[in-house]
C-alpha positions in Angstrom: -10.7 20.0 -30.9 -14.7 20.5 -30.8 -16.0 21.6 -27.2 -19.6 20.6 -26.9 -21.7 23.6 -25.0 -22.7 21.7 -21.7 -19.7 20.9 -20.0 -16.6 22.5 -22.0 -15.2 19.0 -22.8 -14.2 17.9 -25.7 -16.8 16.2 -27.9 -17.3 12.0 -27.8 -15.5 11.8 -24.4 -17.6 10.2 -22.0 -18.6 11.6 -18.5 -19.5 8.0 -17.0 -17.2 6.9 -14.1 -17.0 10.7 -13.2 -16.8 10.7 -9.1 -17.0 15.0 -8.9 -14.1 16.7 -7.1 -11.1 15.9 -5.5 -10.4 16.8 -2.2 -6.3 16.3 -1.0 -6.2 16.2 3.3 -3.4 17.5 4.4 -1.7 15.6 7.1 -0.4 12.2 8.0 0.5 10.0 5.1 -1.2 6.8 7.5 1.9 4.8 7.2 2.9 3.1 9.9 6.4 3.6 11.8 7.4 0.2 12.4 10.5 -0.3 15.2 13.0 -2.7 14.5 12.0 -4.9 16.9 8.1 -5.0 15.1 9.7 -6.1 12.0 11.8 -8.7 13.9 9.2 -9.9 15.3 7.1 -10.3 12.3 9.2 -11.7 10.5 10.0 -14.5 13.4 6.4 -15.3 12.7 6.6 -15.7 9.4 9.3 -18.0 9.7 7.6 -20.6 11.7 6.9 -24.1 10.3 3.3 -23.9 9.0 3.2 -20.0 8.7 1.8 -18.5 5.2 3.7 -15.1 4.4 0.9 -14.1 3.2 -1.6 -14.7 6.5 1.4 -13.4 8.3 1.1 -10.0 6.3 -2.9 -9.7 6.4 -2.6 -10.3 10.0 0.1 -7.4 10.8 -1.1 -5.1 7.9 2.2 -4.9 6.0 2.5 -6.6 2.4 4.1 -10.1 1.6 7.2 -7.8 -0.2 7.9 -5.5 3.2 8.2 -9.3 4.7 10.6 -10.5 2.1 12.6 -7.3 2.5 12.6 -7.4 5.9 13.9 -11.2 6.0 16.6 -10.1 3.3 17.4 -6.8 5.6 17.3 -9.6 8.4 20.0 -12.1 7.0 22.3 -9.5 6.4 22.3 -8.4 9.8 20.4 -4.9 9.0 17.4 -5.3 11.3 
C-alpha cells in the first residue's frame, strides 16, 4: 500500500474526525458501588403506580436494564 509523504498513512484515507492523541488515566473505573439496600430501594421506586423506569433510572443514574435486572435479581430473592 502507497504511503503519501506528509503523514505516513496510507494514500485516500481521510484525516477528518481526527481528535490527536489518546490519553488512558489510570485509576478509578467511575462506577458506582451500589449496596443492596440502594438497589432495593430503587427498584421500590420504580415499582410505584405512576413511576416511568426510565425517569426512575435518569433520576438515580443507573440504566433502565440494571433496573430490570435488579427487579429480576429481586423476585428471586437475590437482593
Amino acid at each position: 500500500m502507497e504511503r503519501d509523504g506528509k503523514m505516513g498513512g496510507p494514500l485516500g484515507v481521510s484525516k477528518e474526525g481526527y481528535a490527536g492523541r489518546l490519553e488512558v488515566l489510570s485509576g478509578p473505573t467511575g462506577r458506582r458501588q451500589r449496596t443492596e439496600a440502594d438497589k432495593a430501594r430503587i427498584v421500590a421506586e420504580s415499582l410505584l403506580p405512576d413511576a416511568r423506569v426510565a425517569e426512575v433510572a435518569r433520576k438515580h443514574g443507573v440504566t433502565r436494564w440494571q433496573i430490570y435486572d435488579w427487579r429480576k435479581k429481586l423476585r428471586k430473592g437475590h437482593l
